[in-house]
NULUMBA-809895 format. One record per residue (C-alpha): x, y, z; residue number from 1. Coordinates in nm, 3 decimals. Layout:
- X,Y,Z,NUM
...
This chain:
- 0.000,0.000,0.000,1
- 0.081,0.380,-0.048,2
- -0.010,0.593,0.259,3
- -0.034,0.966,0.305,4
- -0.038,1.049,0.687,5
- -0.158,1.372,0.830,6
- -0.433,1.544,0.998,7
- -0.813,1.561,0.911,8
- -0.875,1.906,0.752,9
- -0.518,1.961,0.712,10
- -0.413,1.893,0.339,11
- -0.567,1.566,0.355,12
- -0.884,1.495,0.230,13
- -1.121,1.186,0.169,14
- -1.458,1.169,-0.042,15
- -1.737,0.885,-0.098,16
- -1.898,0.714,0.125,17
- -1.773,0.490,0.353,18
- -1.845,0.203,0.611,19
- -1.638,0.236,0.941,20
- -1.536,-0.052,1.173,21
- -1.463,0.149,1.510,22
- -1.198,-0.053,1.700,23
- -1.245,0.077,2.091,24
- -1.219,0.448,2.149,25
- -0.881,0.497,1.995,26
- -0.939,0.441,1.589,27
- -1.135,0.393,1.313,28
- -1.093,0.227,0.953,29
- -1.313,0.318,0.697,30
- -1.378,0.097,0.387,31
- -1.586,0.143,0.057,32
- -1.882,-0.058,0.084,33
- -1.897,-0.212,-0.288,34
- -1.523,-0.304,-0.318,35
- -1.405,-0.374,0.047,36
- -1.062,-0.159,0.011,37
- -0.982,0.025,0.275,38
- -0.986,0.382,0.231,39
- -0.827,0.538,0.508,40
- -0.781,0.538,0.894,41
- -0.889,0.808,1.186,42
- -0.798,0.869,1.506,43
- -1.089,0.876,1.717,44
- -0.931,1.155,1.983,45
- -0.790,1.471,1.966,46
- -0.427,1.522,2.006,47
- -0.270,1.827,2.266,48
- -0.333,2.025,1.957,49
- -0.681,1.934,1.856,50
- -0.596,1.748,1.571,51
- -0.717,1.446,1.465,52
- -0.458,1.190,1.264,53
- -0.533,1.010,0.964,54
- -0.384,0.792,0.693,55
- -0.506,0.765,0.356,56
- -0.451,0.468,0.114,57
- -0.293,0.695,-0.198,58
- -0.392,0.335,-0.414,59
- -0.738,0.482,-0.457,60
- -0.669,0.811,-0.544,61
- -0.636,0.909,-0.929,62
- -0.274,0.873,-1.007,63
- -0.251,1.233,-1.141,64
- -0.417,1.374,-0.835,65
- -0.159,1.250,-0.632,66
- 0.159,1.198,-0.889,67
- 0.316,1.517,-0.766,68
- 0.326,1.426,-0.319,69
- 0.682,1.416,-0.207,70
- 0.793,1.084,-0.033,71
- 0.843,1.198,0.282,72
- 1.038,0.910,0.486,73
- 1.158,0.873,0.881,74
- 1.330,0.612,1.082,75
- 1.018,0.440,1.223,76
- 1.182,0.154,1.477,77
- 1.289,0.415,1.784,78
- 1.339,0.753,1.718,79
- 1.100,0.875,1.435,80
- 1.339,1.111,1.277,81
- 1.257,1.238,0.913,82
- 1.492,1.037,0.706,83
- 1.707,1.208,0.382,84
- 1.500,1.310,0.110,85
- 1.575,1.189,-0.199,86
- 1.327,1.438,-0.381,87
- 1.122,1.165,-0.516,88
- 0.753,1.191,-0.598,89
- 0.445,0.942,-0.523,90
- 0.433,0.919,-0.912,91
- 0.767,0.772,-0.882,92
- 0.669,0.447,-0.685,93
- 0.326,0.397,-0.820,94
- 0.382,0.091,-0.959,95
């Protein structure tokens, strides 16, 4: 999967209707109800800031809409540190 991560209202946007499955109080997954795929994820609290943190499956998106993203990587095991960019593009690792 391809995943943009940020906050709802925030440069990330999702459209359609959905089904959620609500695990406990601390996130939701939302998936299209005539193909199954999961469309994205939601926090189900507010952070310190009053943001609320999503991730969006990029797979379903029009490739054009979303060619032109930087990859934006970090070092995800301990220390979540943005990694080196490398200037590449989600249109670069479509496929």
């Amino acid at each position: 999967m391809l995943w943009a991560y940020g906050h709802e209202g925030e440069g990330v946007k999702v459209a359609g209707e959905t089904k959620p499955y609500i695990r406990g109080d601390a996130i939701e997954f939302h998936f299209y109800p005539k193909c199954g795929c999961i469309a994205f994820w939601r926090g189900r609290r507010l952070n310190e800031a009053g943001q609320r943190r999503m991730g969006v499956n990029l797979r379903l998106a029009e490739p054009q809409a979303v060619a032109d993203i930087p990859i934006r990587r970090l070092e995800g095991l301990s220390t979540w540190e943005d990694l080196p960019r490398d200037g590449r593009t989600v249109g670069d690792v479509w496929f």
